[in-house]
C-alpha positions, 0 to 999 in steps of 0.5 A: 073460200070462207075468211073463217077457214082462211083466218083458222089456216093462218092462225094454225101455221102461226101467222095470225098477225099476216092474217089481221094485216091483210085481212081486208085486202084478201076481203076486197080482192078476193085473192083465196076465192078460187081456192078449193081445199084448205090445205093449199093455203096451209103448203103455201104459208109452210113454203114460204117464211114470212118475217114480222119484222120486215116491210112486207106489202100485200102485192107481194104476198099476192103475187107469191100466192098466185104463183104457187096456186097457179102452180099448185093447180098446173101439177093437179091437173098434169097427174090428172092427164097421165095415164097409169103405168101399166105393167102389161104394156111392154 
């Protein structure tokens, strides 16, 4: 994903200053490229509370990251395998 979709997505949930934190570790890893729509980033940061005043590392946030987009992508596809319930099927 872009880093100007990124920094806007950070900027609108309030954590502009997480963004310019860890914005050349999230450059060098590439840890938003395997990201396909903007809003998984957005129910990420929602989800979690980050505190500006505690130490906070980028291994952290990456490992927090990659646990909800890994399962973020498990439930896609698990939708995507089930079939429609059919009220004719008895």
């Amino acid at each position: 994903m872009e880093s100007n979709f990124v920094k806007q997505t950070f900027e609108e949930a309030g954590y502009l200053s997480l963004y310019d934190k860890f914005s050349y570790q999230f450059y060098v890893t590439g840890l938003f490229e395997p990201v396909s729509h903007q809003i998984i980033i957005k129910r990420f940061l929602d989800s979690y509370n980050f505190d500006e005043h505690h130490s906070f590392f980028f291994d952290d946030f990456s490992f927090f990251f990659k646990c909800f987009h890994y399962s973020h992508q498990k439930n896609e596809y698990l939708s995507f395998l089930q079939p429609e319930w059919d009220e004719n099927i008895y």
